[in-house]
Backbone of each chain as nested JSON, in Angstrom:
{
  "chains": [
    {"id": "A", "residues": [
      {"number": 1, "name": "UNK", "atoms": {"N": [-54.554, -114.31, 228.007], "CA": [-54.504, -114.204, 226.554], "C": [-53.074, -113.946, 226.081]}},
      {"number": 2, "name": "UNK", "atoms": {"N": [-52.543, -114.735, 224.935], "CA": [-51.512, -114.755, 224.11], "C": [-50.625, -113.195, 223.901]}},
      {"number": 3, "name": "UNK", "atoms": {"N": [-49.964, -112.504, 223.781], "CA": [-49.668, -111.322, 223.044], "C": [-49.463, -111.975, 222.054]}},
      {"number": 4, "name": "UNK", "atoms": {"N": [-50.293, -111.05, 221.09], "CA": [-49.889, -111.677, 219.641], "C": [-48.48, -110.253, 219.324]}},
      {"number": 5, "name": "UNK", "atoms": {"N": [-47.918, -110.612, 217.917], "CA": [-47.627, -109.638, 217.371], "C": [-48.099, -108.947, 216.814]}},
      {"number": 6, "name": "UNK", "atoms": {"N": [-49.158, -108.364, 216.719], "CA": [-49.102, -107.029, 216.905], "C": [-49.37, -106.197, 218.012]}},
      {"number": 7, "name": "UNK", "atoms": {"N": [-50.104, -106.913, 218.762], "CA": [-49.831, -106.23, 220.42], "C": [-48.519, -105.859, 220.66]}},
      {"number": 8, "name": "UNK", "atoms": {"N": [-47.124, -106.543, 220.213], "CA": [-46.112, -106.748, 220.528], "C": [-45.255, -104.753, 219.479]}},
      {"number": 9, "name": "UNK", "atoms": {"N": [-45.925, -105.363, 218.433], "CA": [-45.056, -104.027, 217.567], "C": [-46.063, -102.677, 218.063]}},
      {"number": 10, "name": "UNK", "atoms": {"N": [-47.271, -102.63, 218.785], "CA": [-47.899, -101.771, 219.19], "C": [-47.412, -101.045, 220.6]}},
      {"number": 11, "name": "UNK", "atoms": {"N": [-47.214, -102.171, 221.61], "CA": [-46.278, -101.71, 222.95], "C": [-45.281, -100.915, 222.705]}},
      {"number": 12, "name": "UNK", "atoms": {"N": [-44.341, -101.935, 221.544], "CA": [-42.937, -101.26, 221.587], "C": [-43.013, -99.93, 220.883]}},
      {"number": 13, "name": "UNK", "atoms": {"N": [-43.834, -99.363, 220.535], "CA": [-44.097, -97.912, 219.549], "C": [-44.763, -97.17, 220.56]}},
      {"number": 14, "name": "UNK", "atoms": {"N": [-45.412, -97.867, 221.359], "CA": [-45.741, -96.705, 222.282], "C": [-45.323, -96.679, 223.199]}},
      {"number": 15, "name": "UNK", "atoms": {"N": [-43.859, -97.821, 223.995], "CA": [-42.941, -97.179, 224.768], "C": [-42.221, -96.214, 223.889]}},
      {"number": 16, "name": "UNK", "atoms": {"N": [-41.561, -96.195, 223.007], "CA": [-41.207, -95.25, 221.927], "C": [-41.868, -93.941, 221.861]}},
      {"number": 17, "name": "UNK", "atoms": {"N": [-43.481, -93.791, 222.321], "CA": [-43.781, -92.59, 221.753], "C": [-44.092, -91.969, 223.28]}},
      {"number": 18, "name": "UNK", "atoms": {"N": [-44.175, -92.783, 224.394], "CA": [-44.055, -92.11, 225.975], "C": [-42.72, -91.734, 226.068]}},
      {"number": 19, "name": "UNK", "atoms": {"N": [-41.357, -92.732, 225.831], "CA": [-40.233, -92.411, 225.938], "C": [-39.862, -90.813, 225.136]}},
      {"number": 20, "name": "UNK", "atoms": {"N": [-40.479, -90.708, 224.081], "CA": [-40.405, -88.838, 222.79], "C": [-40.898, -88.227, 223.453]}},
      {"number": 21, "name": "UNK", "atoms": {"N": [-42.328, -88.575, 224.402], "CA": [-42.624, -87.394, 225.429], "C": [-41.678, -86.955, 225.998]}},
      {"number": 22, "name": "UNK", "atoms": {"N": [-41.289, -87.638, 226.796], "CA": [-40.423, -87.462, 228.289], "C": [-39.066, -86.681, 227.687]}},
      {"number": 23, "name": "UNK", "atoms": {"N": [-38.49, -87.266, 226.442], "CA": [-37.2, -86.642, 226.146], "C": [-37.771, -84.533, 225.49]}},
      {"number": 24, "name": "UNK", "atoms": {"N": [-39.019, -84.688, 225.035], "CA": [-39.559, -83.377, 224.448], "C": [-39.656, -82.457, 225.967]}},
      {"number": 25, "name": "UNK", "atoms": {"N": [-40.468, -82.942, 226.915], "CA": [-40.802, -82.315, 228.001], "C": [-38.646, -81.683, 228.891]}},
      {"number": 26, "name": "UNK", "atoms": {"N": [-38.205, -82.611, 228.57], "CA": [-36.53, -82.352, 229.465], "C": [-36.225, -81.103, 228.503]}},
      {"number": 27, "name": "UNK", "atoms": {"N": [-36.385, -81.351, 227.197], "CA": [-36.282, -80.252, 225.797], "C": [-37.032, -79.091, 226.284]}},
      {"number": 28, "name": "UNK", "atoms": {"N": [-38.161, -79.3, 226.984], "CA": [-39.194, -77.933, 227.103], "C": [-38.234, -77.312, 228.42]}},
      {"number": 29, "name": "UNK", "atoms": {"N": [-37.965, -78.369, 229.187], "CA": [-36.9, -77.8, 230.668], "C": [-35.788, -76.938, 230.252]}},
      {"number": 30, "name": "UNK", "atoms": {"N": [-34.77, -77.227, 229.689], "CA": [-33.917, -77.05, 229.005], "C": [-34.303, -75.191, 228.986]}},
      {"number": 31, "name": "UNK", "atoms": {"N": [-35.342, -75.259, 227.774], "CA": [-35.55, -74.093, 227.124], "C": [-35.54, -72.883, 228.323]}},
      {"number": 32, "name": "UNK", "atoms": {"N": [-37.023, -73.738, 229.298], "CA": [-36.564, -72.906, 230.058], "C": [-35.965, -72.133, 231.146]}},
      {"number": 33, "name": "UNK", "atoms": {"N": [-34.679, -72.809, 231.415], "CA": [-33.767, -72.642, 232.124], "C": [-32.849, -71.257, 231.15]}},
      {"number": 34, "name": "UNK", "atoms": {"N": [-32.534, -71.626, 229.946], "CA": [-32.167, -70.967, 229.125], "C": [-32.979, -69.247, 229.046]}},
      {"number": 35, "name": "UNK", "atoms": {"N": [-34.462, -69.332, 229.483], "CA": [-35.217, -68.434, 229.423], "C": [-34.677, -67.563, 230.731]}},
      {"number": 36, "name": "UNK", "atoms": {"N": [-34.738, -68.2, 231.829], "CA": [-34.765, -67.932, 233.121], "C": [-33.285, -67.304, 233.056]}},
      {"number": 37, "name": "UNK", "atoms": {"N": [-32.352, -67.894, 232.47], "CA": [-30.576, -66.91, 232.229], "C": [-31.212, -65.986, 231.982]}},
      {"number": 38, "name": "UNK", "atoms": {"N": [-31.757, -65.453, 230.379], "CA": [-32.024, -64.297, 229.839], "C": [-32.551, -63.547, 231.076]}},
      {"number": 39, "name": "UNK", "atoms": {"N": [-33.298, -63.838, 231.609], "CA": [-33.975, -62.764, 232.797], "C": [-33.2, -62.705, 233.939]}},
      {"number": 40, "name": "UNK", "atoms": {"N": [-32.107, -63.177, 233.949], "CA": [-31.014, -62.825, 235.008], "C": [-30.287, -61.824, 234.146]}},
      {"number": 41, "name": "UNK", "atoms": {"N": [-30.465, -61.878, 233.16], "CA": [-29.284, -60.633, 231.92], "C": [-28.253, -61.581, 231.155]}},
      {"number": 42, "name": "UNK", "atoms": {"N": [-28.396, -62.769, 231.306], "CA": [-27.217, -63.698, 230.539], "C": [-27.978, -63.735, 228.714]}},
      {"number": 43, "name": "UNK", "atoms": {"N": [-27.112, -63.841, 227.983], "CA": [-27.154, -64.036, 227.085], "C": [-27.474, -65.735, 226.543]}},
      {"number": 44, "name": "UNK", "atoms": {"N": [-28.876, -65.562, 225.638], "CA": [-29.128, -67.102, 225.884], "C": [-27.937, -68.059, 224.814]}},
      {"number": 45, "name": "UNK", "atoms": {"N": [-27.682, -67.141, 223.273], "CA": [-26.831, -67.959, 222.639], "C": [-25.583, -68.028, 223.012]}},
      {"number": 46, "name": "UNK", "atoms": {"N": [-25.077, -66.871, 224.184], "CA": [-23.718, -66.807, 224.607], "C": [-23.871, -68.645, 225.283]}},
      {"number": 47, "name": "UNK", "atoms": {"N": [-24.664, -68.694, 226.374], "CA": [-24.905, -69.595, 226.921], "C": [-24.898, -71.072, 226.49]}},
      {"number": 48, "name": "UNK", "atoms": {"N": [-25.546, -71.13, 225.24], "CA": [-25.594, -72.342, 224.54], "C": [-23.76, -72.556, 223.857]}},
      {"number": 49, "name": "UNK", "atoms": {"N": [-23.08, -71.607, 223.369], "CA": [-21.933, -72.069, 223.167], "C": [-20.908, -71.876, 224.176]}},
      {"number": 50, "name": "UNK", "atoms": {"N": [-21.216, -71.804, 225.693], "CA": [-20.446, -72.0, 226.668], "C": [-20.913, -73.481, 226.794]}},
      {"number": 51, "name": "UNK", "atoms": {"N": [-22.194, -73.715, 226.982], "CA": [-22.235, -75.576, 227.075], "C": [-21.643, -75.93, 226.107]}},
      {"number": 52, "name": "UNK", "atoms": {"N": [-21.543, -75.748, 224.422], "CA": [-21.182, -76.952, 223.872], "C": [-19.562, -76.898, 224.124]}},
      {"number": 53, "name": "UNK", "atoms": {"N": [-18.779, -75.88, 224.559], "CA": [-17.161, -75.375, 224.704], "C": [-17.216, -76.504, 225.771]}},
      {"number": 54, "name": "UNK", "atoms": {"N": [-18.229, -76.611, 226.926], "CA": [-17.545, -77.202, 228.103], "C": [-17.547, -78.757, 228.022]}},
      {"number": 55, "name": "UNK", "atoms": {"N": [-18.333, -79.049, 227.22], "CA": [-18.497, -80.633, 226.44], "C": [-17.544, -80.769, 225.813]}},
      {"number": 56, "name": "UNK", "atoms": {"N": [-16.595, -80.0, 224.97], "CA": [-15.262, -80.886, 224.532], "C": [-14.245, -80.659, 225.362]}},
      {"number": 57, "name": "UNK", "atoms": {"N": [-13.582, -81.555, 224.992], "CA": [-11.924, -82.057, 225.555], "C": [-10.83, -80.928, 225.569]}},
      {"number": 58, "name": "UNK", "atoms": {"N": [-10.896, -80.059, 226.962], "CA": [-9.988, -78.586, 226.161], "C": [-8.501, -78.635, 225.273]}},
      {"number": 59, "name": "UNK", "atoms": {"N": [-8.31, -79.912, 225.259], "CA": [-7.19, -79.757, 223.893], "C": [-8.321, -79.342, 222.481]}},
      {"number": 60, "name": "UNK", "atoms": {"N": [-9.228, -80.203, 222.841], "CA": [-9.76, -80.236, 221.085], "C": [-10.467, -78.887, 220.697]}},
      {"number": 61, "name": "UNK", "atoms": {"N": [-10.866, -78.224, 222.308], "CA": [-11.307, -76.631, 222.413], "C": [-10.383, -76.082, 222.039]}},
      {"number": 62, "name": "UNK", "atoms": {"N": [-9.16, -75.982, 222.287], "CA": [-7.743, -74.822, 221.877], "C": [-7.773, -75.461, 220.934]}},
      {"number": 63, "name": "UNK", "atoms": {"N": [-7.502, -76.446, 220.428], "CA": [-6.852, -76.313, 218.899], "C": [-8.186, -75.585, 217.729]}},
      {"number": 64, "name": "UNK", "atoms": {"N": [-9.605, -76.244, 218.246], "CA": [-10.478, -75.32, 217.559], "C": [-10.702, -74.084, 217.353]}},
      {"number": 65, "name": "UNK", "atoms": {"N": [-10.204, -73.252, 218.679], "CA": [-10.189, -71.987, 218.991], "C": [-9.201, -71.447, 217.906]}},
      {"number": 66, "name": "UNK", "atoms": {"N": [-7.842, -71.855, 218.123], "CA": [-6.627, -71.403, 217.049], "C": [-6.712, -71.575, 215.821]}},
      {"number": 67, "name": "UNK", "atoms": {"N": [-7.817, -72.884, 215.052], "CA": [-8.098, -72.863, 213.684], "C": [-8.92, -71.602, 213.421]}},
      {"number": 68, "name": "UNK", "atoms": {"N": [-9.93, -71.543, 214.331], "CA": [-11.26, -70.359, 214.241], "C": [-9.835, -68.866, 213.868]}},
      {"number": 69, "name": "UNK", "atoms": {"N": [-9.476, -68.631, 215.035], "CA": [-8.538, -67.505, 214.852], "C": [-7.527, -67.518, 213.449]}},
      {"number": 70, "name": "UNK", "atoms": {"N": [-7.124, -68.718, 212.877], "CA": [-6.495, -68.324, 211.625], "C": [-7.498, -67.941, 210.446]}},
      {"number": 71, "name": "UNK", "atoms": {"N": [-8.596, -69.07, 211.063], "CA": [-9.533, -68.855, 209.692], "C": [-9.558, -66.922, 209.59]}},
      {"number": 72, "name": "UNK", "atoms": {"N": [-10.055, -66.562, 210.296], "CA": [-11.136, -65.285, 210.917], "C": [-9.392, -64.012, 210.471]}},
      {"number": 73, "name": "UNK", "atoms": {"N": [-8.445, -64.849, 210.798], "CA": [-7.425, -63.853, 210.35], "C": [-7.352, -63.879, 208.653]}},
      {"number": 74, "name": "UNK", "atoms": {"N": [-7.975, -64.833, 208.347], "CA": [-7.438, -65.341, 207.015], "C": [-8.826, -64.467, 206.213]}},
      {"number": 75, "name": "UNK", "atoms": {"N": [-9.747, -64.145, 206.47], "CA": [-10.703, -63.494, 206.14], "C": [-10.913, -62.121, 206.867]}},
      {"number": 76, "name": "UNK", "atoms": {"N": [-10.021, -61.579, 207.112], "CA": [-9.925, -60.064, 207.619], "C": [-11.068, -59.906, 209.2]}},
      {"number": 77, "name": "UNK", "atoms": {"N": [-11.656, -61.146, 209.362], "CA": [-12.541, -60.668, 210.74], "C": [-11.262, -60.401, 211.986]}},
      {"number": 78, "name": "UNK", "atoms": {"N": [-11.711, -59.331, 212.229], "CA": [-10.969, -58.848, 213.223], "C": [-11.713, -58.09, 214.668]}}
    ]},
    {"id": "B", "residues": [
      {"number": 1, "name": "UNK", "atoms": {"N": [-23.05, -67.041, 253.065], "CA": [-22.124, -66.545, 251.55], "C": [-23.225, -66.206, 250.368]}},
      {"number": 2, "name": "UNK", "atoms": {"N": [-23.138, -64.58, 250.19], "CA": [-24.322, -64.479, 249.113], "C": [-23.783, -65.235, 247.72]}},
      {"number": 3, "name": "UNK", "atoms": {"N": [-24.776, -65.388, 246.689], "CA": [-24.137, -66.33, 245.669], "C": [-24.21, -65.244, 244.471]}},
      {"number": 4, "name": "UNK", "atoms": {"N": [-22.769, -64.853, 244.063], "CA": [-22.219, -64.012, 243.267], "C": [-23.031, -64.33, 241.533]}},
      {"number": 5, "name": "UNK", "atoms": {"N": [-22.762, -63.361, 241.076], "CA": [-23.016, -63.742, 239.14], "C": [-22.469, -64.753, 238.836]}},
      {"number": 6, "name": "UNK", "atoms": {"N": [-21.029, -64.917, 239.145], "CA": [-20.517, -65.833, 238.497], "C": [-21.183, -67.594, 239.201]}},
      {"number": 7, "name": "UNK", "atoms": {"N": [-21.601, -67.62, 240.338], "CA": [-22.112, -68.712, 240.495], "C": [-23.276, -69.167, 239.918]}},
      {"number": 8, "name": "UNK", "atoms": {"N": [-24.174, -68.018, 240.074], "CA": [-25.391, -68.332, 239.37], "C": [-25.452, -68.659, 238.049]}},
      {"number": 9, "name": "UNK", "atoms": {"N": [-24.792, -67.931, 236.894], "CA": [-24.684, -68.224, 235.421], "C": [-23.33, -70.061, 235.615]}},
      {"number": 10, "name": "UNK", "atoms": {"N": [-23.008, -70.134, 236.447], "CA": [-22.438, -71.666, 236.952], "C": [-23.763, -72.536, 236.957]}},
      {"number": 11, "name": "UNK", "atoms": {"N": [-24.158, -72.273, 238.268], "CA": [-25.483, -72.915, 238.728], "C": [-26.358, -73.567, 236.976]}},
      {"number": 12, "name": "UNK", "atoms": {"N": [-26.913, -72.392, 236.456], "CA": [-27.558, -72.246, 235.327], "C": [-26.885, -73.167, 234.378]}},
      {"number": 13, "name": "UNK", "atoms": {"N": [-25.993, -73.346, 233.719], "CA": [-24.98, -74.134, 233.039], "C": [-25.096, -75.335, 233.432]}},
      {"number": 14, "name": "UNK", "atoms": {"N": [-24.553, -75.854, 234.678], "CA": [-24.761, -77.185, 235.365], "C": [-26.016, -77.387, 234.928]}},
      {"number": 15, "name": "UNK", "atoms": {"N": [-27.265, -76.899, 235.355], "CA": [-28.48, -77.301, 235.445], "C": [-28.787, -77.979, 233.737]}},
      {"number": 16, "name": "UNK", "atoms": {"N": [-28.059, -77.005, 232.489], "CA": [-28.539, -77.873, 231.55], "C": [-27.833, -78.514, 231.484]}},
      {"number": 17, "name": "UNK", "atoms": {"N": [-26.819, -78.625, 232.014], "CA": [-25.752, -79.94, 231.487], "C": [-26.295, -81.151, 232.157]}},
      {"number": 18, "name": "UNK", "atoms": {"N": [-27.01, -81.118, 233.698], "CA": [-27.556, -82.414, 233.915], "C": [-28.702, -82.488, 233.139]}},
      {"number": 19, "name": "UNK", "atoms": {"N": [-29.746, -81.962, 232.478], "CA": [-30.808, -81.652, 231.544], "C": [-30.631, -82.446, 230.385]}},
      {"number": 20, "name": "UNK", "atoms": {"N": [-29.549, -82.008, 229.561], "CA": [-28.736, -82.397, 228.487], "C": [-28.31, -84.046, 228.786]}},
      {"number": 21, "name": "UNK", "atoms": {"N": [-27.593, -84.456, 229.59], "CA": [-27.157, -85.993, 230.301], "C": [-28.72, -86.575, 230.372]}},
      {"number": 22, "name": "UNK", "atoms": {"N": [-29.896, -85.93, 230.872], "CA": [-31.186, -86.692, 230.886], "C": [-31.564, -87.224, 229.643]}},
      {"number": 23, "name": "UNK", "atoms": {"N": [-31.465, -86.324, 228.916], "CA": [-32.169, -86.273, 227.421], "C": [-31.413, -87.624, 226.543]}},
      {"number": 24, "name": "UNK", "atoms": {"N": [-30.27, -86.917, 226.832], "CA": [-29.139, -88.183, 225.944], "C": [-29.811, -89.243, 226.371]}},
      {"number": 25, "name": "UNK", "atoms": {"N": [-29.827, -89.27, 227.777], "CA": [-30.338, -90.811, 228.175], "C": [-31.276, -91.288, 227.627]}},
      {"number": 26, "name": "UNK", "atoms": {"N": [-32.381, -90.294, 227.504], "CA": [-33.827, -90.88, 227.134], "C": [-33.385, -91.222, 225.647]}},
      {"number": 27, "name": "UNK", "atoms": {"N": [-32.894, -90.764, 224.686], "CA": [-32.611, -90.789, 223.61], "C": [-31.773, -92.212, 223.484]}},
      {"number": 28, "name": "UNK", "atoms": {"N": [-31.083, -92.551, 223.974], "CA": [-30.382, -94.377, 224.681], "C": [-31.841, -95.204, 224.828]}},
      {"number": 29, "name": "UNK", "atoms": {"N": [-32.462, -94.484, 225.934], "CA": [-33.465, -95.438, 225.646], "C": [-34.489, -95.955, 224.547]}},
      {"number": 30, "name": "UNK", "atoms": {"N": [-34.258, -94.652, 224.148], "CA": [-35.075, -94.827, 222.667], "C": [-34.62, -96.248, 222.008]}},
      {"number": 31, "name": "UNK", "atoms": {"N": [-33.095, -95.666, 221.655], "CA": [-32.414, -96.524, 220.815], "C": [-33.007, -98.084, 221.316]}},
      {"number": 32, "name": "UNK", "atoms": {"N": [-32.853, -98.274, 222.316], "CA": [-32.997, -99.683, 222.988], "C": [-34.578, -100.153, 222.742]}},
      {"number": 33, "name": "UNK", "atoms": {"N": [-35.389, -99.696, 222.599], "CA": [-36.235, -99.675, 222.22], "C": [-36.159, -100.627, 220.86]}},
      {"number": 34, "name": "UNK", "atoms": {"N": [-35.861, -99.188, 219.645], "CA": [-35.665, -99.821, 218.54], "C": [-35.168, -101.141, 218.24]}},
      {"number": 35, "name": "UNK", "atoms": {"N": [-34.0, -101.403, 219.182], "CA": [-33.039, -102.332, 218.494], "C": [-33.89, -103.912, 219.816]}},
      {"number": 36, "name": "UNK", "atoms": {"N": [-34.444, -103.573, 220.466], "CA": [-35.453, -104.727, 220.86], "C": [-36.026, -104.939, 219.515]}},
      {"number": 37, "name": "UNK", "atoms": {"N": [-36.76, -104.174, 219.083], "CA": [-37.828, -103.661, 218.058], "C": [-37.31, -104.89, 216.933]}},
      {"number": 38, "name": "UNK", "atoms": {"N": [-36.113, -104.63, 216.022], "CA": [-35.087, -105.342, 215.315], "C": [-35.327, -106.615, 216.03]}},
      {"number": 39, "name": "UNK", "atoms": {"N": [-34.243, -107.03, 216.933], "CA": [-34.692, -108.236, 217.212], "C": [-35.759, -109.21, 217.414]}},
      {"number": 40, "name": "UNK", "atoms": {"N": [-36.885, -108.33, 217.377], "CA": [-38.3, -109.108, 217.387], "C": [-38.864, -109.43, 216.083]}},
      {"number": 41, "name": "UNK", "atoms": {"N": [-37.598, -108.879, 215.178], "CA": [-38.211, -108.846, 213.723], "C": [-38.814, -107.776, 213.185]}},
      {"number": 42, "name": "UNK", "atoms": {"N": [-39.214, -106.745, 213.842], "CA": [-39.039, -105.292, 213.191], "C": [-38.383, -104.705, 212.527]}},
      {"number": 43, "name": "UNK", "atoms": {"N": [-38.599, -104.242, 211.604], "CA": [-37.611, -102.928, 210.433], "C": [-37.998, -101.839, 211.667]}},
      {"number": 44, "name": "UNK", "atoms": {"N": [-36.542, -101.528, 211.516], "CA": [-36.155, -99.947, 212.985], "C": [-36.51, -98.77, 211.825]}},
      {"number": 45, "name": "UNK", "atoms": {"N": [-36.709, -98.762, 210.279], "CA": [-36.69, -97.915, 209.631], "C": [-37.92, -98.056, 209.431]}},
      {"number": 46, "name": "UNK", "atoms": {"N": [-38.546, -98.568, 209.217], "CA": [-40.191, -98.687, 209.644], "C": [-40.915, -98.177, 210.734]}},
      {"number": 47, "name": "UNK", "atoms": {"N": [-40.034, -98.823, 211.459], "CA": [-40.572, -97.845, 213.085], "C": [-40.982, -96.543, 213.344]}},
      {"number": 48, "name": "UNK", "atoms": {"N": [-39.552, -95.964, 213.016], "CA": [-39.292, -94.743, 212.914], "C": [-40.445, -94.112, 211.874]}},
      {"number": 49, "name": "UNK", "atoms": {"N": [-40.855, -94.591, 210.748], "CA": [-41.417, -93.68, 209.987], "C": [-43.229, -94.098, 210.248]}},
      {"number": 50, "name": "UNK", "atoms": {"N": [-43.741, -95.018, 211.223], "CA": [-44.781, -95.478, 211.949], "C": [-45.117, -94.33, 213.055]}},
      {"number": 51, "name": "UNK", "atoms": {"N": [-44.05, -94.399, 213.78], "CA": [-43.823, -93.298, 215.197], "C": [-44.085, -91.791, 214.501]}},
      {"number": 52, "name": "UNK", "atoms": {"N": [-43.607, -91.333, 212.881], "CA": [-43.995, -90.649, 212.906], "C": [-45.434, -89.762, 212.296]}},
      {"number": 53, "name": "UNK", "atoms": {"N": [-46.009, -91.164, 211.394], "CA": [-47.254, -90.927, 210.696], "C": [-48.302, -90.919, 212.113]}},
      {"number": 54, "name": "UNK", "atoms": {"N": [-47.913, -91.654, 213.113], "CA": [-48.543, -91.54, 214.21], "C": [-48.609, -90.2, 214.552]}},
      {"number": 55, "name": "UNK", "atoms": {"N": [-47.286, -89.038, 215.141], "CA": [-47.87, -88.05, 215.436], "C": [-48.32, -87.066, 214.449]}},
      {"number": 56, "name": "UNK", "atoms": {"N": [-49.178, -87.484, 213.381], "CA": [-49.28, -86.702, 212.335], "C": [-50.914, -86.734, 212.589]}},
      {"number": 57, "name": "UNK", "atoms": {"N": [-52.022, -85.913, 212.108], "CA": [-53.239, -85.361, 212.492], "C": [-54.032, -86.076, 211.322]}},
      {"number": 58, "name": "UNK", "atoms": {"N": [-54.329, -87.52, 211.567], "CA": [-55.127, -88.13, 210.228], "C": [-55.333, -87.757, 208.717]}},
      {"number": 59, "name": "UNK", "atoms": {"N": [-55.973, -86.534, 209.159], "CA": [-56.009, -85.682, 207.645], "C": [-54.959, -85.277, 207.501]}},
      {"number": 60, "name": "UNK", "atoms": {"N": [-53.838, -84.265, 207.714], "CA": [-52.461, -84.245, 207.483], "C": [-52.039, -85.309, 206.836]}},
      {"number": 61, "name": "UNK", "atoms": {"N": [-52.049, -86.795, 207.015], "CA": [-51.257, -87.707, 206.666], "C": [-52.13, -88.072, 206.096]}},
      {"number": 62, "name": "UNK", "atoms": {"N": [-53.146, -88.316, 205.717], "CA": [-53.627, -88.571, 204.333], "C": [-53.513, -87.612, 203.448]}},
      {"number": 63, "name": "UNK", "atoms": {"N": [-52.979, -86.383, 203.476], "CA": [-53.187, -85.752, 202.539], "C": [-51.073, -85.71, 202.435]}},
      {"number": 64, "name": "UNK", "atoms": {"N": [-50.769, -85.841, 203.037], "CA": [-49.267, -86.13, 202.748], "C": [-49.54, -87.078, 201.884]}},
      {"number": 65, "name": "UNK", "atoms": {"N": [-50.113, -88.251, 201.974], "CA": [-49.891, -90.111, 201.333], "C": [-50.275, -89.784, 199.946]}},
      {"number": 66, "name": "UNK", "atoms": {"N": [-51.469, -88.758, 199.87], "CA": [-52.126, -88.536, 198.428], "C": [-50.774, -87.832, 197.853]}},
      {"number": 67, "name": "UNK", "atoms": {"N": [-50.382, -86.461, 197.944], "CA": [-49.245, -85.785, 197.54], "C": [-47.858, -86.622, 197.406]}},
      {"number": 68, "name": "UNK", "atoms": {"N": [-48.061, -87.698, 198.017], "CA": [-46.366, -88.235, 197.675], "C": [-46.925, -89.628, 196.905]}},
      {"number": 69, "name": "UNK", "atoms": {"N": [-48.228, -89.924, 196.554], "CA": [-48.862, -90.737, 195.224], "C": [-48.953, -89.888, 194.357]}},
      {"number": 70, "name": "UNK", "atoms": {"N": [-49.31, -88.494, 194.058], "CA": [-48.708, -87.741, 193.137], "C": [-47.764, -87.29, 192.527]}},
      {"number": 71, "name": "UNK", "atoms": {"N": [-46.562, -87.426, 193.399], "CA": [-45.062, -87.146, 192.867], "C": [-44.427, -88.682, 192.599]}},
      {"number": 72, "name": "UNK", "atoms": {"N": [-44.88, -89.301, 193.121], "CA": [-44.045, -90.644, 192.657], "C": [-44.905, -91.201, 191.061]}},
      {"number": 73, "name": "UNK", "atoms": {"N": [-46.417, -91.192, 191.151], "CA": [-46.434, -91.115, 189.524], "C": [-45.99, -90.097, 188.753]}},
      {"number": 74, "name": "UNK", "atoms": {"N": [-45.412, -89.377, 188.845], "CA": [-44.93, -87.615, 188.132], "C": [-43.606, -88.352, 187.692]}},
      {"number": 75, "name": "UNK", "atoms": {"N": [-43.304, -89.08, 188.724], "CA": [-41.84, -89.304, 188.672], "C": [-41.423, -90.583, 188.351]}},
      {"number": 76, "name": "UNK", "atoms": {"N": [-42.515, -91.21, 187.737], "CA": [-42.463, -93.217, 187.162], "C": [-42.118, -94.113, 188.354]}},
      {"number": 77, "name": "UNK", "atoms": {"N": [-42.527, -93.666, 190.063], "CA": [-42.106, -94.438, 190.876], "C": [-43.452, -95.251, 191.33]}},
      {"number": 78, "name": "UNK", "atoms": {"N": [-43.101, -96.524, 190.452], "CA": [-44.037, -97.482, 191.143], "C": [-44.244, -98.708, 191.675]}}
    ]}
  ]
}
């Protein structure tokens, strides 16, 4: 038998909606790895902005770092 | 060699960063998906909003469809 189209726009939505599983379930991993720090004593949001620090380019980390520090001087956080 | 703090909160880090590299991926695949989707003559903005009346709970989304036929006559959208 033929695939018609709509068999065709039906497949491709539900590779689409097995593919949202699989990326939700790595999301559920994620979490809890993040969980599993905390119960070693790590800090989970410390943690999350050590990954996104180690994802940029450490020029574009220092120069962000040194804007953060003028801002934060520029508003009395000390 | 016992494995110190500092390896383990390492260890932990790595682990979402390959986690994180999965996800992206699946999220690529998504895309590829869609843009098959497009080329078959699909609206990808259609898709997307198909994929999500799908995971919506029948009644939920009929009662969304009624409420946003209520604000669009409220609002002369017809």
């Amino acid at each position: 038998m033929a695939e018609t189209a709509d068999d065709r726009l039906r497949l491709l939505i539900e590779r689409i909606e097995r593919l949202e599983e699989e990326k939700k379930g790595i999301g559920d991993d994620i979490k809890d790895v993040y969980s599993e720090g905390k119960s070693a004593g790590y800090d989970a949001k410390i943690m999350r902005q050590i990954v996104r620090l180690r994802k940029m380019k450490p020029d574009d980390r220092r120069e962000m770092e040194a804007i953060l520090e003028v801002y934060k001087t520029a508003l009395g956080i000390d």
